[in-house]
N, C-alpha and C positions, 0 to 999 in steps of 0.2 A: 241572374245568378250565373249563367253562363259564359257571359262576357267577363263579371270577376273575377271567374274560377279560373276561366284562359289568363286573365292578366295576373293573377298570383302565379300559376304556373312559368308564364312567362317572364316573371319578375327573380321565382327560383331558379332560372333557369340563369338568367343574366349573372345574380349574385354567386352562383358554381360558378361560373368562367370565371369572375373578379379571383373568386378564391383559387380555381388553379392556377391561372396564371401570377398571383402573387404567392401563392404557397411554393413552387416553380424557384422566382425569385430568390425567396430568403432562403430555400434550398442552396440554392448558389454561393448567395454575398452574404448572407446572415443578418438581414439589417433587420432592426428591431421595426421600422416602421410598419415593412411590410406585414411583420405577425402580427403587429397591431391590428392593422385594416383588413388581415384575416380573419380575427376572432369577431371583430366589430361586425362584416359580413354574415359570419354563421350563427351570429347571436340574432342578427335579422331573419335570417331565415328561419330558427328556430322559433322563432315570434309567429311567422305566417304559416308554419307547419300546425294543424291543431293539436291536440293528443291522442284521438282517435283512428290518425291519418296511419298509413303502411309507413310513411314516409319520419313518423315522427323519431322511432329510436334510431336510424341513422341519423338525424340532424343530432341529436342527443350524441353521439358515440362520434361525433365528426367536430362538436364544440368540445369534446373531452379530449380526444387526440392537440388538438392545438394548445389546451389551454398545459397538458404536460409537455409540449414544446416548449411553451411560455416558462412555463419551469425549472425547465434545463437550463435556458439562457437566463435568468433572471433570480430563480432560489426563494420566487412566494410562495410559502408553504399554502398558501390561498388556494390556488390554481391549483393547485395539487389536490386538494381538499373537495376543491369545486369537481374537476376529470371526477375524482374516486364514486361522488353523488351521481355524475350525470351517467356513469359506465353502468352505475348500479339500477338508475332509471331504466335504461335503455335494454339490460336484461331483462329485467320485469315484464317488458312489452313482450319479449319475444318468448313462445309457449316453449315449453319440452319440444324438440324435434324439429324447430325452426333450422332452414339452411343455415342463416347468419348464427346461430346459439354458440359455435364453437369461436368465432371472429370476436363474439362478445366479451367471452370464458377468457379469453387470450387477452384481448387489450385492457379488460377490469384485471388480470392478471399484473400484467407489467405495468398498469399504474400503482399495485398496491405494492408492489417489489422496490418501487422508487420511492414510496412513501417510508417503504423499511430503510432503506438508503439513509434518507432524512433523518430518520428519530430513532432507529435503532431498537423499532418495538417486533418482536419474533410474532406475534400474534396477527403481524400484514404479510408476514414470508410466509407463515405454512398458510397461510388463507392461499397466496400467489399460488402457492409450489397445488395445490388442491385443484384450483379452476384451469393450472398449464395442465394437470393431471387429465381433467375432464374434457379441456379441449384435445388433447389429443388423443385420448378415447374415441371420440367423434369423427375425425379426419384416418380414415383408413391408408397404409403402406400405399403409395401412388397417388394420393390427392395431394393439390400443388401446393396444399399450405402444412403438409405432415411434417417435412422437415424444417420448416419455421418454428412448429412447435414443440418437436424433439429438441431444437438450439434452445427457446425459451424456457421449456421446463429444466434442463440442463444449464442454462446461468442461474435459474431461484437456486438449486441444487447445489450451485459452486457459493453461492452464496450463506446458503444456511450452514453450508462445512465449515468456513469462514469465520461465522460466527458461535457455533457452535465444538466445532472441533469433531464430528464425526467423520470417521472415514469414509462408511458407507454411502454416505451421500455427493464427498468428491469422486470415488469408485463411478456413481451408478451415474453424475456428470457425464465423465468423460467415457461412458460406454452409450449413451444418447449422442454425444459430439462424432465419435468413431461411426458411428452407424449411421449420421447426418451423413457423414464426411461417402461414406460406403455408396450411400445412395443419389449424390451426385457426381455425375459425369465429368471429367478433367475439364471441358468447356463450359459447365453452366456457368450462367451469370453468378449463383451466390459461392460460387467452390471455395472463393478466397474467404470468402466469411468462414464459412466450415474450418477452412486450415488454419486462420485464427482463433478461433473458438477453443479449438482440441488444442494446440497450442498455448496460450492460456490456462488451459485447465492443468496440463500435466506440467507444465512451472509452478501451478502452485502445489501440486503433490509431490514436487520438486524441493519445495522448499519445507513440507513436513516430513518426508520420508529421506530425503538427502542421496536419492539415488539418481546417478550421472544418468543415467540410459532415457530417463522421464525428462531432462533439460537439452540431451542432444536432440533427441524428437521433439521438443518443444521448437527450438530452433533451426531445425528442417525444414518444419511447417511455415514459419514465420518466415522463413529465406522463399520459398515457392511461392505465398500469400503477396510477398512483396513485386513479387515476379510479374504474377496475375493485375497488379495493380499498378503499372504506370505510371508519368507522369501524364497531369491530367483527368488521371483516374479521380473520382470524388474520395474515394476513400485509403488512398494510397498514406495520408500525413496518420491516419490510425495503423496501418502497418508500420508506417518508420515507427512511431511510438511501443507500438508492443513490440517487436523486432531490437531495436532499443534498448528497451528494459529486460529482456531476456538475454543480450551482450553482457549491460550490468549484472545481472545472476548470476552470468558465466564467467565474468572476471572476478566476483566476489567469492566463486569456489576456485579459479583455477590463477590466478593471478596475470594475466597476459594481458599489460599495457593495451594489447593494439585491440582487443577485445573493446576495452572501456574507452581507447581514440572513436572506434566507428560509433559506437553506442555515442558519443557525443555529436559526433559529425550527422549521425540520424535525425538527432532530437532539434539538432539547428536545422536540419533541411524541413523536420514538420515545424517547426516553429513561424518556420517563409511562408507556410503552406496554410498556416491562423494566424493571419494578421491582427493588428489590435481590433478588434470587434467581433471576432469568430469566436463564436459558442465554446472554444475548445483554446484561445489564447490564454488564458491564467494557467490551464492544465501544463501546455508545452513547457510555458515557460517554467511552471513549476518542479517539470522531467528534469529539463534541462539542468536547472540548479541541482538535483538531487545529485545526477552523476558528475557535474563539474566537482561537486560537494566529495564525494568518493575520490576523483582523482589528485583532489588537493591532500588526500590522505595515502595516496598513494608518494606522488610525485613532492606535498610540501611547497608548488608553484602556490605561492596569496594569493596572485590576480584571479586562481580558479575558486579560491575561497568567497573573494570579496567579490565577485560575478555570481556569485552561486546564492551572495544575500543579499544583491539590487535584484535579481531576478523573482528570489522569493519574496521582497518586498514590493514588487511591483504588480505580482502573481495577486496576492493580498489584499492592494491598494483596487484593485481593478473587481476583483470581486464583489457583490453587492452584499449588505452586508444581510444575512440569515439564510445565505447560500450552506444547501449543504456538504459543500465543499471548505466551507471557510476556517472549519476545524484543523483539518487537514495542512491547510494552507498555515496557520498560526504555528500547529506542531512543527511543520518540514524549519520554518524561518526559525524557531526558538531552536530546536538544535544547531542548526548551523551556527546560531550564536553563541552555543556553547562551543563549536569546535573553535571558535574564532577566540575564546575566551582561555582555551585551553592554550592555544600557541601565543599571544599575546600579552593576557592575564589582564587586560582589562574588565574591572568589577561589573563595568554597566553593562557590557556585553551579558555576564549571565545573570544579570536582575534582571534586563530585558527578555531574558527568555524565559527565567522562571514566569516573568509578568505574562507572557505570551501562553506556556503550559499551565498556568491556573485557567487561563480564558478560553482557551480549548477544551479543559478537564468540562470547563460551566456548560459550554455546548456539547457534552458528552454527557448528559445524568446518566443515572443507574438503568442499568437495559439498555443500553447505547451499545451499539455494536463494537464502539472502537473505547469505552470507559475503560478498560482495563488498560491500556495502551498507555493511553491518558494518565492514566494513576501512573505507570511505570517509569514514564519522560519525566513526569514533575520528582519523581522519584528521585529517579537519577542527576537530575539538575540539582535537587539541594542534598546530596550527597555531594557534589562537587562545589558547594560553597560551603557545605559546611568545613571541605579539604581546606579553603580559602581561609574563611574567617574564624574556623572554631565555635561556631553556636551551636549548641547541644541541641537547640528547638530543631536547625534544619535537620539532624539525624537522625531527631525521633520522629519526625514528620514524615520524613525519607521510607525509614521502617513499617513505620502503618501503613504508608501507601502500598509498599510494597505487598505487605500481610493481605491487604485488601485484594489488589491486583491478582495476588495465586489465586485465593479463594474463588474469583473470577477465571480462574485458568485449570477446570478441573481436569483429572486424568484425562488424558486422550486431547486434550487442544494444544495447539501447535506450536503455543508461544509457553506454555506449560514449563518447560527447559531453563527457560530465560528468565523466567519471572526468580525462578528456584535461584537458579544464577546471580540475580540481581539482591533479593534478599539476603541469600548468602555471603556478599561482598560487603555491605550494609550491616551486618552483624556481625563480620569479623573486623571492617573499623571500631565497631562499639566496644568490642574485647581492646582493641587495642587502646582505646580512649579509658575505659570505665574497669578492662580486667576481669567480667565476669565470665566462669568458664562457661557458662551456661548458654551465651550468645555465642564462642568458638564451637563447642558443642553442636548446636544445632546449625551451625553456620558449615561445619562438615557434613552434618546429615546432607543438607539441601544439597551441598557440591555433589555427591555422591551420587543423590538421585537425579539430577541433573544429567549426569553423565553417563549412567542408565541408558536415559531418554535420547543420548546423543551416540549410537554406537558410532564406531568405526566407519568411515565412509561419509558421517554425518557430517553437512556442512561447518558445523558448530562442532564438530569431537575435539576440534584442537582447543578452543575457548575453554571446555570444560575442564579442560584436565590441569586447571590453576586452582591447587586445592591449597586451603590454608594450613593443612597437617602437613609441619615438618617434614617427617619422616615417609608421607607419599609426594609431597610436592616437587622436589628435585626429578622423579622419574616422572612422573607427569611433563614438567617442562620440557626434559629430553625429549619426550613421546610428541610431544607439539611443535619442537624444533623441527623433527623429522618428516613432521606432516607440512612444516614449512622451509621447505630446500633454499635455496641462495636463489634469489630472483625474485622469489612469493613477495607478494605487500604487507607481509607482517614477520616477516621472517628477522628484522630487524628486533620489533617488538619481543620474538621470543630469546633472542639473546641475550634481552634486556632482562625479562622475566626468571629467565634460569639462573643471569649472575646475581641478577638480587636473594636470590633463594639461595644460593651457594653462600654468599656474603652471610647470610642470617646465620648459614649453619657453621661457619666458620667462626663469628662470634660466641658461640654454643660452645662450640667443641675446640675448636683451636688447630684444625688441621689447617695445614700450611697448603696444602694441593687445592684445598676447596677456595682459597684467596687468587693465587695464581690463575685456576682456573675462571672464578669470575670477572680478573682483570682482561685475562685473553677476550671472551664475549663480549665485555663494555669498550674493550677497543675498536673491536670487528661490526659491533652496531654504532659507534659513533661512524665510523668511517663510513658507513650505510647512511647514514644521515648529516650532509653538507650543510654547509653555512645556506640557511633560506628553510631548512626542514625543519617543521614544527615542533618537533619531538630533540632537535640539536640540544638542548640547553639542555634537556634530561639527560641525555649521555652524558655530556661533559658533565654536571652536578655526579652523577653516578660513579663513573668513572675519577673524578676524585675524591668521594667519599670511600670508595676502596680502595683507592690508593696509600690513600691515607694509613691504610693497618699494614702497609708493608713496613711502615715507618717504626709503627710501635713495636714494643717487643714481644715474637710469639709464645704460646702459651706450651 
């Protein structure tokens, strides 16, 4: 018995090294082989550990870690399923009071935070948000693993705000992140993590609260993280990327091209940095398309269009398929197809993307963190074909969704605004098709509340202020004009916005100033939008349909 016992030892001994040295590895290259022959490794040794052993709930907690490795790269809800069993084993073992109890608390933690990820069920986040709770009960101010689990209880946190829409919970985030950040030193190794993280957080209270001060500090942090992280650095291609998309925020509130140049020039240098088989290649490419996606809206250049949907459909192609990314990936490709459908007016472009927003909505059921979303895309997609084709089905289809999607967005959630928004546009076409007051009616209500939700300052305050009452919509436009000065990337748009309102009230009323004055804006936005800009043929159309009434005789 003693000779076996030395050779099973000696046998576990052997199989640890195989696994660090290949776990090492795919740390590196990302190659699938090696995780393979990692998991095949500690399934062995779990085999030769017995259940009685000290040794058994680490081998348990050590095949669970890999097997949500596996996960990440590949999207089997299996593995995931399997980690969440074997975490929960491995607890069991270890009594109240055990050293390891909080290491436990923490990794069964962020397996079930991924599983919320997945499927969008709130009942695996507040379990997460509960055992990051308990583990860091356990680890006192000064032990080495406190500010690991200040960061983790503070992502379940920015998560359930996310989905939930509480503020309290992005609040109490980002004062864990502050206080991570507080407690290490400008040299530690994780500081750059820390000044990602709080960064992170305060862009997304950035984009519910609409206050400058939360996106400059955002972008502070994310400029110094980049700093920290070199070339070289393993995790330097996650700071270009968050850094990145926090340019994107900043060019989306402040309109300065060179913002939305770097943010792209970032996303191509993380994209070198995941090459095709890195864990994190669909992601890039997917950045990338979004903001080349934004600048063709800015700039009107195709080639940033038609880059923007080889990239997402290559994003797509490359993912497997029940990844819980794959949603996402379907959403980002379907809209670009709508934008492509908008400048071109090809049909297939937006069947293909309606096709693409039903198959997304199917991977989003009821409880899905991102279903309301889902309902509002598909929404909006046949809202815009029924613009095309005139079928009454797409815009009462349009409308449910919508109705669905608020209900989904109770007071206090973030996207709340926009849903109001989008209904309300949706019911002021039905007035226009069908004439009942009853749909203009309540299609002002929503505006109204809407704009509420978006004061002054609010990313979105100029958006709102497109109300379908007559009699307030011309000062709304103005008000929107002035939030968008000569340079902005919509500034065009509201030129265009104001002279169509002036046009309608001209028609009304018969004042001659109100025709004049909408001819001056459709000229000064055509001239904003050159031959190649996707919006050119709306001015020209616009700008001679007012021209038109200088001809007739005035009233």
């Amino acid at each position: 018995m003693t000779w076996r016992l030395f050779l099973v030892v000696q046998l576990q001994f052997v199989i640890f090294q195989c696994f660090v040295v290949l776990g090492t590895r795919f740390q590196q290259r990302g190659d699938r082989k090696d995780l393979d022959e990692v998991i095949q490794h500690l399934r062995s040794t779990l085999q030769l550990v017995p259940q009685g052993d000290p040794q058994h709930s680490s081998s348990l907690n050590n095949l669970a870690i890999a097997l949500q490795i596996q996960f990440e790269q590949r999207g089997d809800a299996r593995d995931l399923d399997e980690a969440i069993e074997l975490h929960q084993s491995a607890l069991q073992l270890r009594p109240e009071g055990h050293p390891q109890q909080s290491s436990l608390f923490n990794n069964l933690a962020t397996a079930l935070h991924m599983r919320f990820e997945q499927r969008g069920d709130g009942k695996d986040l507040d379990e997460a948000i509960k055992y990051h709770q308990g583990a860091l009960q356990l680890i006192p101010e000064g032990h080495s693993q406190h500010l690991s689990s200040l960061n983790n209880l503070a992502g379940a946190l920015h998560a359930r705000f996310e989905q939930r829409g509480d503020g309290k919970d992005l609040d109490e985030a980002i004062q864990h992140h502050q206080r991570a950040l507080q407690l290490r030193s400008e040299d530690h190794p994780q500081q750059s993590c820390s000044l990602n993280n709080l960064a992170n957080a305060l862009q997304t209270r950035f984009n519910q609260q609409g206050d400058g001060k939360d996106l400059d500090e955002a972008i502070q942090y994310h400029r110094t993280a980049l700093q920290l992280r070199p070339e070289g650095h393993p995790l330097r291609s996650v700071s270009l990327n968050s850094f990145a998309n926090a340019l994107h925020t900043l060019f989306q509130q402040q309109g300065d091209g060179k913002d939305l140049d770097e943010a792209i020039q970032h996303h191509r240098t993380a994209l070198q940095l995941r090459p095709e088989g890195h864990p994190d290649h669909s992601a890039s490419l997917n950045n990338l398309a979004s903001t080349l996606s934004t600048r063709f809206h800015q700039g009107g250049d195709v080639k940033d269009l038609d880059e923007a949907i080889q990239h997402h459909r290559t994003a797509l192609q490359l993912m497997p398929e029940g990844h819980p990314q794959q949603s996402s990936l379907l959403n980002n490709l379907a809209n670009t197809l709508s934008t492509r459908f908008d400048q071109r007016g090809d049909g297939k472009d937006l069947d293909e993307a309606i096709h693409y927003h039903r198959t997304a909505l199917q991977l989003r059921p009821e409880g899905h963190l991102l279903h309301s979303a889902s309902l509002n895309n598909l929404a909006n997609a046949l809202s815009t074909r029924f613009g095309q084709g005139g079928d009454g089905k797409d815009l009462d289809e349009a409308i449910q969704h919508h109705r669905t999607a608020l209900q989904l967005r109770p007071e206090g959630h973030t996207d709340r605004s926009a849903s109001l928004n989008n209904l309300a546009n949706a019911l002021s076409t039905q007035f226009d098709q069908r004439g009942d007051g009853k749909d203009l009616d309540e299609a002002i209500q929503h505006h109204r509340t809407a704009l509420q939700l978006r004061p002054e300052g609010h990313p979105d305050h100029s958006a709102s202020l497109k109300q379908p009452c007559q009699y307030t919509a011309i000062q709304h436009h103005r008000t929107a004009l002035q939030l968008r000065p000569e340079g902005h990337p919509h500034h065009s748009a509201s030129l265009n916005n104001l002279a169509n309102t002036l046009s309608t009230r001209f028609d009304k009323r018969g004042d001659g100033k109100d025709l004049d004055e909408a001819i001056q804006h459709h000229r000064i936005a055509l001239q904003l939008r050159p031959e190649g800009h996707p919006n050119r043929s709306v001015s020209l159309n616009n700008l001679a349909n007012t021209s038109v009434n200088t001809i007739s005789p005035r009233r």
